[in-house]
N, C-alpha and C positions, 0 to 999 in steps of 0.2 A: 589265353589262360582264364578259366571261369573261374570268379570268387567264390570265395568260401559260404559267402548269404545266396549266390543262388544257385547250388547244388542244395537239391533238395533231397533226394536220396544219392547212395554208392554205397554199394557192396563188392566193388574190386570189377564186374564183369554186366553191372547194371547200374545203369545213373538214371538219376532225372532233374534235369536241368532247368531253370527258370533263365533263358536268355537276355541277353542285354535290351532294355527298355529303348529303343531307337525312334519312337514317335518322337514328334515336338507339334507345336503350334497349335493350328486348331484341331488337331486330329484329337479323336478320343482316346485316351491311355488304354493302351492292351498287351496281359502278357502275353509270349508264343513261348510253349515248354513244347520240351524235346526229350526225348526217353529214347534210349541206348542200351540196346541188351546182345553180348556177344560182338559190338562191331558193327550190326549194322541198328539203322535209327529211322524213326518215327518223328516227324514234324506238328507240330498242333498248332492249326488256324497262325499259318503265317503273315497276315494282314495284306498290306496294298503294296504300290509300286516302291513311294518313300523308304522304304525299310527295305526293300528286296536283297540290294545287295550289299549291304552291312549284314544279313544275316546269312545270303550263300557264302561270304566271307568266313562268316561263324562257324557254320555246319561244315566249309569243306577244310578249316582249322582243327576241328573235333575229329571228325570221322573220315573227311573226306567225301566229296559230292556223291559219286558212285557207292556209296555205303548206305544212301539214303531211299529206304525199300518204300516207305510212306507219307502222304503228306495228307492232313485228317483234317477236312474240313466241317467241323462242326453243323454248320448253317449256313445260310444263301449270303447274310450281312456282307457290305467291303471290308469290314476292319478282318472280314475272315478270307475272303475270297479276292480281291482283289487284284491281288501279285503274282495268282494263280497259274497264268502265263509262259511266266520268266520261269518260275520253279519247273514246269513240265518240261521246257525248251531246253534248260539247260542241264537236267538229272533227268534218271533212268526209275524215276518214282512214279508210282502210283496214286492218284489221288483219290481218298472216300467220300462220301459224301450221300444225304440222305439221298435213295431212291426220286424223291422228290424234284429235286433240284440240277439232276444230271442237263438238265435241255434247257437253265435259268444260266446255269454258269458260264459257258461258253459264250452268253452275251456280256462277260468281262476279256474279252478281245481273245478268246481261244482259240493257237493257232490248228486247222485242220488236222491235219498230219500230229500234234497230242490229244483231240477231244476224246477218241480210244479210251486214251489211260483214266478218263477219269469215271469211277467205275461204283454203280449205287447200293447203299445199304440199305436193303428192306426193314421194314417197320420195326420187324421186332429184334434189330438189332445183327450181332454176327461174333465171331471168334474169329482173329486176326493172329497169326504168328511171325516172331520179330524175334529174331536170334534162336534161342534155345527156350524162350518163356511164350506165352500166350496171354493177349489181352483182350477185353471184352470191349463191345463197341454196344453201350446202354442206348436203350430207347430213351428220350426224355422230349417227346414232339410237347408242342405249346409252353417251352421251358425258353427261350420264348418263340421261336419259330414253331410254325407245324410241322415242318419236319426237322429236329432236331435229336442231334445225337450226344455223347461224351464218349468218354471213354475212362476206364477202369483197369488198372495193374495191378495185380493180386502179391506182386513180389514187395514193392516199395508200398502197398496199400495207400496209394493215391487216387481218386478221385478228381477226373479230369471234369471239372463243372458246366464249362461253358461260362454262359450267364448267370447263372445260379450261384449267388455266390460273390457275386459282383458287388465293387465296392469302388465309389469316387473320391478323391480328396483328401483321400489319409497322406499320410508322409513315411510310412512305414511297409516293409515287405509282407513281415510276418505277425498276425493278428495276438497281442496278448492279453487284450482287456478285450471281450466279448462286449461287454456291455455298452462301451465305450465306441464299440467298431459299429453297433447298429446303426448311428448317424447316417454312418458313410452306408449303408446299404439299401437303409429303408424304401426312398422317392424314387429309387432304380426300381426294386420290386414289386412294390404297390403301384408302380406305374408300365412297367412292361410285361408281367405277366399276365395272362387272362382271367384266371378266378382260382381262389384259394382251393380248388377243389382239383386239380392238377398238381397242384404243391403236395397234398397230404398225398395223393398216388403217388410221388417220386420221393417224399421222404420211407415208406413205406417201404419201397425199391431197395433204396441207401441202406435202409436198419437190416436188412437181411446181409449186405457185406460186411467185408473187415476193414473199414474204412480209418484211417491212421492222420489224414492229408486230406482235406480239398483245397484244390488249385485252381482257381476261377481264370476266366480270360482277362480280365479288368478286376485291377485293386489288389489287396491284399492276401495271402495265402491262410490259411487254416489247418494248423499245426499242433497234432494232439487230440485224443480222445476226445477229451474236457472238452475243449472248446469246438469240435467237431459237434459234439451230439447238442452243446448250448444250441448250435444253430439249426440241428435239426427241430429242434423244440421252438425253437423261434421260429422258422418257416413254415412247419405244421398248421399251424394257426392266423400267417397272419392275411388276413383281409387286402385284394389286390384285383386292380382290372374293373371288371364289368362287378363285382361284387360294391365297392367302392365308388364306380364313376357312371351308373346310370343314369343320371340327372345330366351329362351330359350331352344326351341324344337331344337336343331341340334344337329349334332355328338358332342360328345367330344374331344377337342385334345390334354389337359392336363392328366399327368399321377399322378396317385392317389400314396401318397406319405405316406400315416397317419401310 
């Protein structure tokens, strides 16, 4: 039974689901949402081994394993690709993933007899069909990988972010205080993106949809116009990567101590 804070959208024949948070320890906090339309479902960046099967639990309680047409991997990262495996072995799913990365993934233990299914998005992106609806699969490369994707539902006007979007440390699901949430996202962004100048390409992107919801992989969700566009306006501008950290390029003169 999924609670009531993470169903993020339903309209009787389309959900989109924010599933149970199953990391612990040292692992990095990350969500894996699922969207269901008609019966069968779509998986987002279901992370490593530790989680695998508390969440084929999950998904073959919802829908049932054989119901599950996708499994959407963002980018090369483990927190996305790792579990990558088990999901192929045991469902009849397909896996996305950029063009890029189709011959990187399989060196997370890919058994022969699935590396098939897993099957690459060119650059600019593609049109995916999941039940009776269609969803777009956004370019967004150096967001932060070079080849990186998201994805986009035009029914529940969610915005699947990836990294973008990304927040550490709060305590809460759903963002109410913008201004307050920038804490938690700022040292993520100005440090894993490349230069503000790929940010204002992808806000640019964003302002031409109908964007309701972004759903980041990590941290808190972004709920509401309001606070949607706060962030666009906030990420438009802000200074990150090699814009910020060019002084970094010299020798070292400190001696590594760990």
């Amino acid at each position: 039974m999924v609670s009531e804070e993470r169903v993020v959208f339903d309209n009787g024949t389309h959900q989109n689901i924010l599933l149970e948070d199953y990391g612990h320890g040292e692992m990095v906090q990350s969500n894996v949402h699922f969207i269901v339309d008609s019966g069968e479902g779509i998986l987002l960046d279901p992370g490593g081994h530790k989680v695998f099967k508390h969440l084929v639990s999950e998904i073959g309680g919802l829908i049932g394993l054989d119901n599950l047409k996708y499994i959407f991997l963002s980018h090369q990262d483990p927190d996305i690709v790792a579990g990558i495996n088990g999901w192929l072995m045991t469902t009849k799913a397909t896996a996305l993933s950029s063009v890029l990365w189709t011959r990187f993934i399989p060196h997370f233990g890919v058994d022969k007899f699935a590396v098939s299914r897993i099957k690459g998005i060119p650059d600019e992106g593609a049109v995916i069909t999941l039940g009776s609806t269609e969803l777009y699969i956004l370019p967004a490369h150096f967001l932060h990988a070079p080849g990186n994707l998201q994805i986009y539902d035009p029914v529940s006007k969610v915005l699947y972010s990836g990294d973008i979007g990304a927040s550490l440390g709060q305590d809460y699901v759903y963002v109410e205080d913008f201004e307050n949430h920038v804490q938690y996202m700022e040292g993520f962004h100005k440090r894993y993106i490349p230069t503000n100048k790929v940010l204002k390409a992808w806000v640019k992107m964003v302002r031409e949809l109908d964007v309701e919801t972004i759903a980041p992989q990590h941290g808190a969700i972004m709920k509401g116009k309001e606070i949607v566009n706060s962030f666009l306006d906030w990420l438009e501008n802000l200074p990150c990567g090699i814009d910020i950290m060019e002084e970094a390029y010299r020798k070292p003169t400190k001696k590594f101590e760990g």
